[in-house]
N, C-alpha and C positions, 0 to 999 in steps of 0.2 A: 125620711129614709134613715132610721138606725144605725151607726155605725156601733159596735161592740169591741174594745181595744182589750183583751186577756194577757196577762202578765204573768209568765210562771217560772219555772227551772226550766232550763231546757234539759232533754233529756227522754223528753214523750215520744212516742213511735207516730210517725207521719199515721198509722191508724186510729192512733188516739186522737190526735188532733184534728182528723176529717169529723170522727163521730164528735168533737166537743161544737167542732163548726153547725154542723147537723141540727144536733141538740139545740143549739142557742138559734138558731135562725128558724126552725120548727116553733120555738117555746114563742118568739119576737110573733114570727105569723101568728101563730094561735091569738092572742095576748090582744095582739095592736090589729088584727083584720087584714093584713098586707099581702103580697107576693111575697114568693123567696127573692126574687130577683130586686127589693127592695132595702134587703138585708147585706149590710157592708161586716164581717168578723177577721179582725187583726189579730193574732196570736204574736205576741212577744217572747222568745225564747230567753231567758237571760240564765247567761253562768252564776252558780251559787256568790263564787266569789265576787261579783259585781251588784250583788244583793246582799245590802245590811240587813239583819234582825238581831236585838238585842243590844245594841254597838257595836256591833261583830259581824265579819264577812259572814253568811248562811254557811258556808261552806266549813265555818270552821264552831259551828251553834252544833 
């Protein structure tokens, strides 16, 4: 059973992130021969400023 943990900005429109769930648990079946109902996909919303890149909060990259 697959789980998929996604890590991004938050900031995405719950439409966005239905269709990324979609995507990703379509591509896992395809892929791996499984169910959808086999497929676990955690989206992680996190604020820029709680996201470094560079040395630096995202938020301020």
């Amino acid at each position: 059973m697959p789980v998929v943990q996604i890590s991004m900005w938050a900031g995405r429109s719950d439409e966005q992130k239905k269709k990324i769930i979609e995507g990703v648990t379509n591509v896992l079946c395809e892929v791996l021969n499984i169910k959808p109902e086999n497929v676990t996909v955690i989206i992680y919303d996190v604020e820029k400023k709680n996201w470094g890149k560079s040395g630096k909060p995202a938020s301020e990259v």
